[in-house]
C-alpha positions as CSV (number, residue, x, y, z in Angstrom):
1,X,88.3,103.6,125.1
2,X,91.6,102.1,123.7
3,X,94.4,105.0,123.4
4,X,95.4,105.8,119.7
5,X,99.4,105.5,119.3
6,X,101.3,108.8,118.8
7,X,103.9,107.9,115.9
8,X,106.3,110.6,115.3
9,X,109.6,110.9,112.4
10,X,112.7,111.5,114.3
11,X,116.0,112.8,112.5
12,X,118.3,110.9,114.2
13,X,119.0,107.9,116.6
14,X,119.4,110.5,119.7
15,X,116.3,112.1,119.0
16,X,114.1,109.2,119.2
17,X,115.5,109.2,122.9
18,X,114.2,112.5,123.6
19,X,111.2,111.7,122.0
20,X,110.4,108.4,124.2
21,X,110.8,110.8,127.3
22,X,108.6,113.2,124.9
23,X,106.0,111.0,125.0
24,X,105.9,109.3,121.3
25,X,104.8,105.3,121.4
26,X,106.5,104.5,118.1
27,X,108.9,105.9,115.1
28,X,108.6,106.1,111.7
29,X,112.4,105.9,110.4
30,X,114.3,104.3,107.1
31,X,116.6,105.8,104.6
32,X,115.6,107.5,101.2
33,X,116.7,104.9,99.1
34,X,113.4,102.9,99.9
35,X,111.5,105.7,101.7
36,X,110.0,108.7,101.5
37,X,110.4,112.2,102.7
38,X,111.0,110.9,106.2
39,X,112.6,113.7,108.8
40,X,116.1,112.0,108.9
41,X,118.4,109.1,107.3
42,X,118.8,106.1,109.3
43,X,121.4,103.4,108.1
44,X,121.3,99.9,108.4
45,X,123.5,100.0,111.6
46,X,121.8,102.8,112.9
47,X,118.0,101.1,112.3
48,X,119.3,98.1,114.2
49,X,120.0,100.9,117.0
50,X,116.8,102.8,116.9
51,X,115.1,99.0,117.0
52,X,117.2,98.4,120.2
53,X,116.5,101.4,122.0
54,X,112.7,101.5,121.1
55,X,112.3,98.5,122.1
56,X,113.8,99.0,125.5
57,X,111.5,101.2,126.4
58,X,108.5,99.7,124.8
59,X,108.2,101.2,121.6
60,X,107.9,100.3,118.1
61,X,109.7,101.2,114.8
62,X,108.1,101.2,111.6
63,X,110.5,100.8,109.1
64,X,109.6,103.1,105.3
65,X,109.8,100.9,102.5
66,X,107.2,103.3,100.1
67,X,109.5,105.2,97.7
68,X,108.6,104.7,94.0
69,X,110.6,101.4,93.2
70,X,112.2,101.4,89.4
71,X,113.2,98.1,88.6
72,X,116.7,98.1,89.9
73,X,115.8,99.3,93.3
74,X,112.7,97.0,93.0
75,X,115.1,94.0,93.1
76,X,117.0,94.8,96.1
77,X,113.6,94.6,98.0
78,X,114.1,91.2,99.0
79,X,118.0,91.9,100.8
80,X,115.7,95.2,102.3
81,X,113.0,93.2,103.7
82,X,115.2,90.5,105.1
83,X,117.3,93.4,106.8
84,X,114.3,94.9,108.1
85,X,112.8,92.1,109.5
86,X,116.2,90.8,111.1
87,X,116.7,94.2,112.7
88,X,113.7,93.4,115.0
89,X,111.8,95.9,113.4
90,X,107.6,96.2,114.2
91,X,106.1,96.9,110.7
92,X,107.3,97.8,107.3
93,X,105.4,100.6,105.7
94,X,104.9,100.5,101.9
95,X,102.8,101.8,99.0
96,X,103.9,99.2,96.2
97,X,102.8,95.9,95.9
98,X,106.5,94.9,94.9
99,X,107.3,95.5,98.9
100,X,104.4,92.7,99.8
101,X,105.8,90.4,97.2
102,X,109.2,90.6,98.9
103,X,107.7,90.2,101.9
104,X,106.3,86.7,101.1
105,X,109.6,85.7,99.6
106,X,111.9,86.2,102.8
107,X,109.4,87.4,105.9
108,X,106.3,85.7,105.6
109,X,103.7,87.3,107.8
110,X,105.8,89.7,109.0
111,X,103.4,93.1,109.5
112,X,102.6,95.4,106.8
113,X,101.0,99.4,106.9
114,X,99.5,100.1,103.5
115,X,100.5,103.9,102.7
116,X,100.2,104.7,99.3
117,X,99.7,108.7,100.1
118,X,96.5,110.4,97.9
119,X,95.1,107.1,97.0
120,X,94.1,105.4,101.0
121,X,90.4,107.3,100.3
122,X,88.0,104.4,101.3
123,X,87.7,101.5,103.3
124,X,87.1,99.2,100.1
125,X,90.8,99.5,99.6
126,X,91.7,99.7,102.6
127,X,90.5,95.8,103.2
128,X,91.6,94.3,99.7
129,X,95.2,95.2,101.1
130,X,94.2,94.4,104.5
131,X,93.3,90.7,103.1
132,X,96.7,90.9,101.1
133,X,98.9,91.1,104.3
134,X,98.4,94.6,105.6
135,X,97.7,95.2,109.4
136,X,97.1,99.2,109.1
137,X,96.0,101.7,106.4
138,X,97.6,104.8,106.0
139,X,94.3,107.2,105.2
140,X,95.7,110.0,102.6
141,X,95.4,113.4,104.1
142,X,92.9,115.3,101.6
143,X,90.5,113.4,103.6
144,X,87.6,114.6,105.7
145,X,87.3,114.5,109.2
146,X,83.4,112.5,108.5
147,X,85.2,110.5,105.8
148,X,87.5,108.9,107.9
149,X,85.3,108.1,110.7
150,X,83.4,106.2,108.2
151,X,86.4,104.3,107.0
152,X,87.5,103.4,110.7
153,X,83.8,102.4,111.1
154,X,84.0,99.9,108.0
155,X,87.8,98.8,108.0
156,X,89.2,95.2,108.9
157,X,92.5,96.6,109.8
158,X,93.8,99.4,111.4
159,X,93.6,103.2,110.5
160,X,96.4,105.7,110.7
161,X,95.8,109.5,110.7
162,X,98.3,112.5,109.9
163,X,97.2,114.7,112.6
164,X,100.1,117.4,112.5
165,X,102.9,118.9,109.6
166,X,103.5,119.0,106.1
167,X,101.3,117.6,103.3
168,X,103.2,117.1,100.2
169,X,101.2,118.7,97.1
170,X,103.8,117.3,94.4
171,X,106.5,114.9,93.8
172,X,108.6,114.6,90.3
173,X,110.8,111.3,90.4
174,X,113.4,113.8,88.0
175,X,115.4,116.4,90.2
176,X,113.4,119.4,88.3
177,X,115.6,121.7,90.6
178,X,118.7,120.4,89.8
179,X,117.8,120.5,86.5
180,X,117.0,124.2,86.2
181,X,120.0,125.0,88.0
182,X,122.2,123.6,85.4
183,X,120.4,124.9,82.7
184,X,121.3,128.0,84.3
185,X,125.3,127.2,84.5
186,X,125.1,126.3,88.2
187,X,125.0,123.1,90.5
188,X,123.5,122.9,93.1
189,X,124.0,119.7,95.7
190,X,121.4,117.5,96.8
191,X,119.0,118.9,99.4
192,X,120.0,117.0,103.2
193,X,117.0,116.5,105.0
194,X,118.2,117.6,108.1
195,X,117.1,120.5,109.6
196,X,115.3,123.2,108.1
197,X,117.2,124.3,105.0
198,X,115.3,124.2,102.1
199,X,113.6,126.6,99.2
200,X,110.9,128.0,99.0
201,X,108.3,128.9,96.4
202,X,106.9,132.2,96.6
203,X,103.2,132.5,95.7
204,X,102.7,136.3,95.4
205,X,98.9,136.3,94.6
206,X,98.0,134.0,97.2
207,X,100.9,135.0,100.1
208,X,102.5,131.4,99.9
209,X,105.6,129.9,100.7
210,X,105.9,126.5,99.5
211,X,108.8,124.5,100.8
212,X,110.1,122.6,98.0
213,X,113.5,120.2,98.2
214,X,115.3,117.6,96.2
215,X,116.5,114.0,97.8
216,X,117.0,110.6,96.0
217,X,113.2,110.2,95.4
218,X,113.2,113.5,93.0
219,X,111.4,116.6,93.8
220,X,109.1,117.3,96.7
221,X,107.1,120.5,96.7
222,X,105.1,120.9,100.2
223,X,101.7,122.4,101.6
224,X,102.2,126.6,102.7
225,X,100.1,125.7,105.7
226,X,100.7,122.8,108.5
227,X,97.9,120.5,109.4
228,X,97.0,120.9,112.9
229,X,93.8,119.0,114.9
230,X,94.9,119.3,118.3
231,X,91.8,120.9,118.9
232,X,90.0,118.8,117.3
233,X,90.9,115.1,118.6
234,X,88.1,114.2,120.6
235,X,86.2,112.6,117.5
236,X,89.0,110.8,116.3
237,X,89.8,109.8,119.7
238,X,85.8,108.5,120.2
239,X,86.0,107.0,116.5
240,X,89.1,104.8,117.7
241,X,91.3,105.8,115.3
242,X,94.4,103.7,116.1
243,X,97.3,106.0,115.4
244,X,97.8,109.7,114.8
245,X,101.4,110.5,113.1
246,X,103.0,113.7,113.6
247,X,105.0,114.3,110.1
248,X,108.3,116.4,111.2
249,X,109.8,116.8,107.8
250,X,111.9,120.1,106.9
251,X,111.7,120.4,110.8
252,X,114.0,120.9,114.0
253,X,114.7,118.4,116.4
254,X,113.4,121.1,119.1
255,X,109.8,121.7,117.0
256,X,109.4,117.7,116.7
257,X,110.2,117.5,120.5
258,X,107.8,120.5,121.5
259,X,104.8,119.0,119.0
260,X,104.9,115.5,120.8
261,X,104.6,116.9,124.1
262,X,101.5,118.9,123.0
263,X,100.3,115.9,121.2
264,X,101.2,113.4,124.5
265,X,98.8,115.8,126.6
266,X,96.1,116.2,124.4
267,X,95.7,112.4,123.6
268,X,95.9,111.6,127.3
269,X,93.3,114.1,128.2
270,X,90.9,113.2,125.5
271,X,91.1,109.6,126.8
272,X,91.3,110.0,130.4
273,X,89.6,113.4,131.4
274,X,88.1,114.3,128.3
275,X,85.9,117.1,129.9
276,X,90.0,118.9,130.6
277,X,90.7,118.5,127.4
278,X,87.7,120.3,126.2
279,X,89.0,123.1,128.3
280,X,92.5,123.4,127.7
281,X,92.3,122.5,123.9
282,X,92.6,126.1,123.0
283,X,95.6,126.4,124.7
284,X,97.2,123.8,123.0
285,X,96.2,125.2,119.7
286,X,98.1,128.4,120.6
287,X,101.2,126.7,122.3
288,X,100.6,124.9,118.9
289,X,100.8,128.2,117.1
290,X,103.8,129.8,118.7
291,X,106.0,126.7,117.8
292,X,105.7,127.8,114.1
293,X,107.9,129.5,111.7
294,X,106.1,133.2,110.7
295,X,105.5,132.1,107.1
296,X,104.0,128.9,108.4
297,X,100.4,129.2,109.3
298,X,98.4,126.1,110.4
299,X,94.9,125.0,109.3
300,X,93.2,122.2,109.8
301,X,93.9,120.2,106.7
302,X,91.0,118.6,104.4
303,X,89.5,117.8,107.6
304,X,87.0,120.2,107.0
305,X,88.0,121.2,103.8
306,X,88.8,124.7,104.9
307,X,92.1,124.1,102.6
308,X,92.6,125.0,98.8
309,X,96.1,124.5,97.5
């Protein structure tokens, strides 16, 4: 039984070496320019840094090229991609076919991950992009947990799951906060995405909080629940899913640390004494559970559509 890779979004160069001794196998990193919604901003220099170190201890970096390109973004793609690939990076992750096209131009073959968030729903797709370059699928998160053991079943390339964190429910490429603010005589700066300051959207009738922040990429409004399936890998595991992300956006370095430990042991135990995991899963779930914020409840996603937004 092959191991899936634990792929985690660090905020900074130093965190990705606490989250090597953590347990993570790779690192989803890039800068908001060309990515999105990713846990911290990581400069040119300091990609070639996170490349470096990852690679020392035999890890990978994935690379998030998957914003929505307007044309004069769009044309810096090629200068992006060359970058990326001369950093040493391991994949570039994308969602528009502009990315694959640049990728021809100035780093033939080099590996792609198709993630084009709500639309990765079948293994049809899946495959046209797989024959188009891509190495790994992305699967969106609405997804069930019988739905996506299908698609690994039927796909020709590798299948990435979100397994823990944040779903994003809607993005506007126009700052609609900013906007409001103004129209209310104030300003308001940019939202950093470092840390955990952001807004939230109070849903009276339903008791939600609903983190919502503005970057480069517009305005992001976020699930009121975190996905959680620690107790729930063993399928995923048997199905041979290939990768399971943990998505540490509008989180502390200290919860993305904790997760992946929780995460390392529950992966290793499903693999390797999968009859422990069955009995300490629960106890994950909780040590799961006391990491989070109070208005912050998990669920188990779409994966058994329990979740209605």
């Amino acid at each position: 039984m092959n191991k899936p890779e634990l792929l985690v979004t660090p905020g900074s160069v130093n965190e990705i070496k606490k989250q090597i001794e953590a347990g993570a196998d790779a690192f989803l990193i890039g800068e908001q320019r060309y990515g999105l919604r990713l846990a911290g901003e990581f400069n040119r220099q300091q990609v070639k840094e996170a490349v470096a170190l990852a690679h020392e201890h035999g890890k990978k970096i994935y690379v998030a090229v998957n914003a929505i390109f307007h044309n004069e973004i769009a044309n810096e793609l090629d200068d992006y991609v060359a970058f990326v690939k001369g950093a040493g990076a391991d994949a570039i992750v994308f969602g528009d076919p502009a990315v694959v096209m640049a990728v021809r131009e100035t780093a033939p073959g080099f590996p792609l991950h198709w993630s084009p968030e709500t639309i990765a729903t079948n293994y049809y797709t899946a495959n046209y992009w797989g024959k188009r370059g891509a190495v790994r699928a992305v699967l969106a998160r609405e997804l069930s947990m019988d739905a996506v053991i299908e698609t690994k079943e039927q796909a020709d390339v590798q299948i990435e799951v979100q397994v823990h964190g944040m779903t994003c429910m809607f993005q506007s490429k126009r700052p609609l906060l900013g906007h409001y603010f103004e129209y209310m005589g104030k300003s308001m700066e940019i939202q950093k995405r470092q840390g955990t300051q952001n807004m939230l959207l109070h849903d009276a009738e339903r008791s939600n909080k609903y983190p919502i922040y503005e970057d480069a990429n517009g305005t992001h409004i976020m699930s009121p629940n975190d996905m959680c399936i620690i107790d729930e890998l063993q399928d995923l595991v048997e199905a041979g899913i290939d990768s399971f992300k943990i998505d540490g956006v509008l989180q502390t370095e200290e919860y993305r640390i904790e997760t992946t430990k929780l995460y390392r042991k529950a992966i290793d135990l499903c693999v390797d004494q999968p009859d422990q995991y069955e009995e300490e899963k629960e106890g994950m779930l909780e040590a799961a559970e006391a990491l989070q914020q109070e208005h912050r409840p998990l669920d188990s996603g779409f994966f058994f559509k329990e979740t209605v937004y």
